[in-house]
N, C-alpha and C positions, 0 to 999 in steps of 0.2 A: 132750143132756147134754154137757158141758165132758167133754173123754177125760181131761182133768190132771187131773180130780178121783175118776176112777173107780180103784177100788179093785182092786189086783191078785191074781189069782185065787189063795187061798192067804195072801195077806197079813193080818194080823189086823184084826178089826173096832178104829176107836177106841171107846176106854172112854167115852161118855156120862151114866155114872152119877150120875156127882157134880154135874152141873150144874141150876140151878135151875130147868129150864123140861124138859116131856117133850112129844114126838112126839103131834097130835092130845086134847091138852088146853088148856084155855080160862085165861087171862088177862085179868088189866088191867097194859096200858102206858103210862106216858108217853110219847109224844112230844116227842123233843127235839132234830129234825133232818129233813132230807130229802138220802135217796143221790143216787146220781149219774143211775137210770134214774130218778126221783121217787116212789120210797118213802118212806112215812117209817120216822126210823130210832126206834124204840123201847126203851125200858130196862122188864125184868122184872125187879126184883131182882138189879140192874149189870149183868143180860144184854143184850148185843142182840140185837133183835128186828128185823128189814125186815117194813115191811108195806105194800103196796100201796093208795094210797088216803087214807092218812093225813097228816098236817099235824102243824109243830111249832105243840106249844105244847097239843094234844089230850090229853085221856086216852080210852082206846078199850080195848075189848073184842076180845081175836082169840085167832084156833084155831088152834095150831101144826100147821104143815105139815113143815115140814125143821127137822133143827136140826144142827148140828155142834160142831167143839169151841167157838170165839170166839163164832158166831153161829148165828140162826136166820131160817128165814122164816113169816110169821103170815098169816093171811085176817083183813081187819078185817071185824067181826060186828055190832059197835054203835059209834057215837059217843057219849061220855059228858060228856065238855066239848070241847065246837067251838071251832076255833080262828075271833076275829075276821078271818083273809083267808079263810075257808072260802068260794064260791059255788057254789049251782047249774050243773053243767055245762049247757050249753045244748043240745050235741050229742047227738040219740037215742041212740046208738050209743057213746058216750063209753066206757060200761064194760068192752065187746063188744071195738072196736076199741084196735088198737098203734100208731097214727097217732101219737097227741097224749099226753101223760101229765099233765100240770100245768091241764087245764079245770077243777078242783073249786079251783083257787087264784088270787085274785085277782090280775089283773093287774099291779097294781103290789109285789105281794109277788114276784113271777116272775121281777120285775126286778130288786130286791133280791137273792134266791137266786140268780141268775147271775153277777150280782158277787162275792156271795160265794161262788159255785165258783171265781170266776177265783182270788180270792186264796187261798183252800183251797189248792191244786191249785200255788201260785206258793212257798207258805210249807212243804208239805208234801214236793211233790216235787221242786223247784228249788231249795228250802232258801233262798228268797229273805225279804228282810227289805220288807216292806209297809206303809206309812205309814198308820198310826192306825189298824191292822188290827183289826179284832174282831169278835164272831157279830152278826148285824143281824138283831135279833128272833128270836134264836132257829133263823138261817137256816143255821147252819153243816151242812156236806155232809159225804158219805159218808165215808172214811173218818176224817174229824176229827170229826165227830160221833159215832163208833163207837167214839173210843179209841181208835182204833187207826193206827201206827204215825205219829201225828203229828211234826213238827218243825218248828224256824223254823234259819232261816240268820244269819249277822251280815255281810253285805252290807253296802250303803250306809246309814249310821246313818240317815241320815233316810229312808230305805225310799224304795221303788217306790209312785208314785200310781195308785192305780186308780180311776178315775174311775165316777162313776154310770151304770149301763147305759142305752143312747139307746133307748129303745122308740118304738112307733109310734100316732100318735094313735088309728088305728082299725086293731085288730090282727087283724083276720080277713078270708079273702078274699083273701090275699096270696101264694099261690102263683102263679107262672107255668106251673110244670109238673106232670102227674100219672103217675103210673108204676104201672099199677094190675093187679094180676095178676088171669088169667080162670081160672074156674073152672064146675064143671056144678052148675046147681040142684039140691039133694035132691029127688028127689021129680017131677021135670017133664024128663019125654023132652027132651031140645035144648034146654033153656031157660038161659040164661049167667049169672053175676053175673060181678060185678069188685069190689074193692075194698078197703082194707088188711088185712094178716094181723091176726090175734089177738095179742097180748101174748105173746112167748116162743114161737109158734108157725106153720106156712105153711098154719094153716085161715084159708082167704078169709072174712071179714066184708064183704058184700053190703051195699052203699050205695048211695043214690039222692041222696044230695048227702053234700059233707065242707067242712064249715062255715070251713075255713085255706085251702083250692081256690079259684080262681077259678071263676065260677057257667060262664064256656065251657068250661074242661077238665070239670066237670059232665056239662056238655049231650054235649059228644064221648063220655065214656064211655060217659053212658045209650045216645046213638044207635048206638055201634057193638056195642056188648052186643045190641041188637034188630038191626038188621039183621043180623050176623051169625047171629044165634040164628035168623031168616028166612030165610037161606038154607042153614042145618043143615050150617055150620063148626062144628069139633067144637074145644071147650076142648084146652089140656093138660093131660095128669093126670104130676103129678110123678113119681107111685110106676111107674106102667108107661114112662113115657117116649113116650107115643101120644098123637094128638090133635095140633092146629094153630096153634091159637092160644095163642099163651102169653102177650104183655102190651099191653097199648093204652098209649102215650105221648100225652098231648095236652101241647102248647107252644104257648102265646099271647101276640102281643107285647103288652104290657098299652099300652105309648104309640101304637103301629100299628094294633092291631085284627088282626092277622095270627094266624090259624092254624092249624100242624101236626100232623097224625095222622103217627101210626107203628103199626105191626101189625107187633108180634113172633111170629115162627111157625117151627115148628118144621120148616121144609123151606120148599124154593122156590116150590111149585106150591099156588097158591092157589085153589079150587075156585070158577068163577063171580065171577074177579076183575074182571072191566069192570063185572059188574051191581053188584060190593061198592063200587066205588070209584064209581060214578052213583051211588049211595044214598048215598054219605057226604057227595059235594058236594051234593046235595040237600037232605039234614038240617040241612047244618054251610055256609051260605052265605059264611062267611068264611073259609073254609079255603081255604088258598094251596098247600100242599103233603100230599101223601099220599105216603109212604116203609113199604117194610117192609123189617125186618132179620131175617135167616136166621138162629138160635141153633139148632144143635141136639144143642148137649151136654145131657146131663143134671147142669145146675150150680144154683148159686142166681143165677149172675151172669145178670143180666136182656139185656144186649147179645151178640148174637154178630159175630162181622168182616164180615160182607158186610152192604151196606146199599144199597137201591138205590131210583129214586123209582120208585112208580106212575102220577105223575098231580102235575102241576105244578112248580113250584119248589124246586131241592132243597135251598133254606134259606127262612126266613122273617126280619124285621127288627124289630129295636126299637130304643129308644135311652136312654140311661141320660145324664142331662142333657145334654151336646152333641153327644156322641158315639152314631154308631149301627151298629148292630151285625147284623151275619148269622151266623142260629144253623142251626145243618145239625141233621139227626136225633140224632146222636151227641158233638155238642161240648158244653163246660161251658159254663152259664151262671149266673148267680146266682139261687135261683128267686125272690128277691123283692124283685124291680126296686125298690119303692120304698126298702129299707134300705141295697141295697147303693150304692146312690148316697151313702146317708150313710158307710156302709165307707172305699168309696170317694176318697172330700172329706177326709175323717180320714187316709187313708194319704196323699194328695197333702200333708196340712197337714206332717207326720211328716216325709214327705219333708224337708222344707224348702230346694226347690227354687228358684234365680233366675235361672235361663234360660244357665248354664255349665253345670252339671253334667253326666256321663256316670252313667248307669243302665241298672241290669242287674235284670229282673224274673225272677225262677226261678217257675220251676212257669207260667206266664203265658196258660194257656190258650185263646181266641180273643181275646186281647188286650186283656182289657177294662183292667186294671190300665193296663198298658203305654201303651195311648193315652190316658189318663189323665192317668200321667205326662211326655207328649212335649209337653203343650201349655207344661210349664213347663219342660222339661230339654234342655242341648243336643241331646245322642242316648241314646237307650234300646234295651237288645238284650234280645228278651224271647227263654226257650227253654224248651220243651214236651214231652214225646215224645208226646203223641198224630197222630200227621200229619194229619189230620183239623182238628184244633184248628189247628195252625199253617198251614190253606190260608185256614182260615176268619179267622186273624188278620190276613192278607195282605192279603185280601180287603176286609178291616174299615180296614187302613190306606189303602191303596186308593179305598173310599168316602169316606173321610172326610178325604180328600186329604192325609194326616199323612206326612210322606217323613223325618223324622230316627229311624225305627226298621227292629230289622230284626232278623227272628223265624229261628227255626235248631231242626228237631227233635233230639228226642233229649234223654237224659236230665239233669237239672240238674248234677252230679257230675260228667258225663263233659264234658260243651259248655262248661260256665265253666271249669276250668281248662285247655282249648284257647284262649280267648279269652285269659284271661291270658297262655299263652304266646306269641299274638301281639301281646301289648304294653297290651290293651284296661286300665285300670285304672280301675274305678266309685267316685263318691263317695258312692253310696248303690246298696245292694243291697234290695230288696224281697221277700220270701219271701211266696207263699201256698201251701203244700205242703196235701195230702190229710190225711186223719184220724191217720196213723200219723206224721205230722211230717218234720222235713228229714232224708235221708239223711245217714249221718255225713261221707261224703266232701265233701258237700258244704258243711257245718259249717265243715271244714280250708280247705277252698277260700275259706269266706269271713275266716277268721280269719288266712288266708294274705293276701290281697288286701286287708284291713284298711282298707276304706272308710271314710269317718268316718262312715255313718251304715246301721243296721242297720233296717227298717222288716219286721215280722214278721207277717203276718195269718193269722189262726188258727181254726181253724173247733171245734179240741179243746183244752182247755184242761191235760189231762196232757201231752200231748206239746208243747206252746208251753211249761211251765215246764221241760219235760227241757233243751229248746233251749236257751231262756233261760242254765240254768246252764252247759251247753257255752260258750256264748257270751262270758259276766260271766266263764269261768275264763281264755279265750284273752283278754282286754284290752278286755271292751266293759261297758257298765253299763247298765242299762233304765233306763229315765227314767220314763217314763208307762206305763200300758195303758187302752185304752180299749172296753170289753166293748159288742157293737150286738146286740141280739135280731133278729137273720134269720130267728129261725123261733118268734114267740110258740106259746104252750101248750103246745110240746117243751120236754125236755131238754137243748137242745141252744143254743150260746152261740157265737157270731163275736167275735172280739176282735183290737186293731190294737195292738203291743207298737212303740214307739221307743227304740231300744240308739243312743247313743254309743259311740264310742272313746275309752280314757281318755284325758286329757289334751286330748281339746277340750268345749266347751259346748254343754248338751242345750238 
């Protein structure tokens, strides 16, 4: 449960009375939206409703679960009019597992609905103004869908273009990597599953394939779930903090063929580790590297600091159109090679580099952006704090014989404006920050340094419009966004934002 929303002891109950919907009684909804996790958002008589499962453009039957003062949450019970992108999931397991949330909605509606999160989320919370903006069938998102606390901005009269989302011809199967937490069978002495939690929950849902996976991260989970379960290595259990194994990582270079196991465990000593690690290269004939990494907090975070190999190489390779890359146990990489090549080509275009420029990549972690960028820009300084990421960028510049960059850990706020103060001045700044967005100092730093061109990629689209309006207020203007699905059947939405400086040409 959310601690912000519990109730303080002694504090008075809200009055629910008056509102048109009660606790565990049944309804018909319109649907007239889908949130942000992929609910849809439903109206009972001007309330809203979230109900899991549903589609706009539906009317459905549901049994109220929560309600509060604005809103409520519902169980869909029946479908009553289906909406034309409704399909069959295809996935067993689709209802069970918290993997995927958008399998019952057709593909090219998903991509429609992430465009329109982008703009949502650009006109809502950035208060930006977006060219020929409006709901696309019905797809408007959470909270604009809801009523709730919508707004537009008066930015550039002729608004920010958001361009149509780039999907992928064949959208499943596109994982590189799997991160899959172990757990003990009900019911069978030693017997392992692995596989994503439940919806809103850390109960493991046991899979024997995950249809967005690559079929070899597959094949590594099943195999190392049995062999270990064979040699009676005992799961983690969250609640005691006991037990060994906590998460299997497979990583496969999808253009190499190359790949790495990891065994996350909760201590160093691993019981019958030479017979674990012969049964794995036995099973897993391509596997180039075997790593475990030591976690033994009691956290949700999956990585603990020490990482060491057991058995091969202590990176694997791939390559993302010319460039190729070595990925350690612990550094970021895109998980799906094929889009982000289109990310990718989109932020180089953005760029709008012609072999003078200086460029500074923030956040740049084993350099994929960065060497990206060097093939077109005189010099690029990429800077990271994972040090892990920035040996492995080295590394990568290194292989790939690229010498006009040069990588520096430590944090994007603190290392750019060091660089500034020795003189360094970028014509284009590149941002790919984490889910929670650019730190503000480093916002300053770039609104300080006033490159003529801001290239923004984004993996969230609330915090890319927070920035956004930071940006547009210190003297810069978005020109385009361009929304890439890196992860069909999620929630979840990449997108490449180009900001001018006022007074030159986007």
């Amino acid at each position: 449960m959310n601690r912000k929303n519990k109730r303080r002891p002694g504090a008075p109950a809200a009055d629910l009375s008056g509102l048109p919907v009660a606790k565990n009684e049944e309804y018909i909804a319109d649907i007239v939206g889908l949130g942000h996790d992929g609910e849809g958002v439903g109206r009972v008589n001007g309330f809203t409703l979230f109900i899991q499962g549903a589609l706009p453009g539906e009317k459905v039957r549901a049994k109220v679960l929560k309600v509060k003062k604005q809103y409520g949450y519902g169980k869909l019970l029946e479908i009553i009019e289906a909406s034309p992108d409704r399909i069959d999931a295809p996935c067993p397991i689709y209802k069970q597992c918290g993997g995927c949330q958008l399998q019952h909605l057709s593909y090219d509606a998903q991509l429609r609905w992430k465009r329109q999160l982008v703009i949502d989320n650009l006109e809502r919370i950035g208060k930006l103004r977006v060219a020929g903006a409006g709901a696309e069938s019905g797809m408007r998102a959470g909270a604009e869908a809801a009523g709730v606390g919508a707004g537009r901005g008066d930015a550039e009269a002729a608004g920010i273009v958001v361009h149509p989302t780039l999907g992928m011809s064949d959208p499943w199967r596109y994982r590189n990597k799997a991160q899959v937490p172990i757990g003990l069978a009900v019911g069978e002495e030693g017997g392992l599953i692995g596989g994503f939690y439940a919806q809103g929950s850390h109960r493991i849902i046991d899979m024997e394939a995950c249809l967005i996976q690559h079929e070899n991260n597959d094949a590594v989970v099943a195999a190392v779930k049995r062999i270990a379960s064979e040699l009676g290595i005992r799961p983690y259990n969250e609640e005691t903090g006991k037990g060994l194994l906590r998460h299997v990582i497979a990583r496969y270079g999808f253009n190499t063929g190359e790949i790495m196991v990891v065994l996350v465990t909760n201590g160093r000593d691993i019981p019958r580790r030479d017979e674990l690690v012969g049964l794995i290269r036995e099973a897993i004939p391509d596997v180039r590297s075997i790593c475990q990494n030591v976690n033994r907090q009691q956290t949700n975070v999956i990585f603990g600091d020490e990482t060491r190999v057991l058995w091969g190489s202590e990176v694997i390779y791939d390559t993302i159109g010319d460039i190729r890359f070595a990925i350690s146990a612990r550094s970021f990489y895109q998980v799906n090679p094929v889009q982000t090549e289109v990310l990718y080509r989109k932020a180089l275009d953005y760029a709008g580099l012609s072999g003078e420029e200086i460029v500074i990549d923030a956040y740049c972690g084993i350099g994929t952006i960065s060497l990206f960028l060097a093939q077109k820009a005189r010099e690029v300084y990429g800077v990271e704090i994972i040090p892990e990421a920035i040996e492995d960028a080295k590394r990568n510049a290194l292989v790939n014989k690229i010498r006009n960059v040069r990588f520096e850990v430590g944090g994007a706020e603190v290392v750019i404006p060091e660089w500034k103060r020795q003189g360094i001045a970028p014509d284009v700044i590149v941002v790919d920050p984490p889910r929670k967005g650019c730190d503000a100092a480093l916002l300053e730093t770039i609104l300080a340094m006033r490159p003529e061109r801001v290239v923004y990629v984004s993996c969230n689209p609330s915090t890319l419009a927070r920035d956004l309006r930071v940006l547009e207020d210190g003297g810069y203007r978005t020109v385009e966004v361009q929304p890439v699905d890196m992860f069909p059947h999620t929630v979840h939405v990449e997108s490449v934002a180009l900001l001018v400086r006022d007074g030159t040409e986007g």
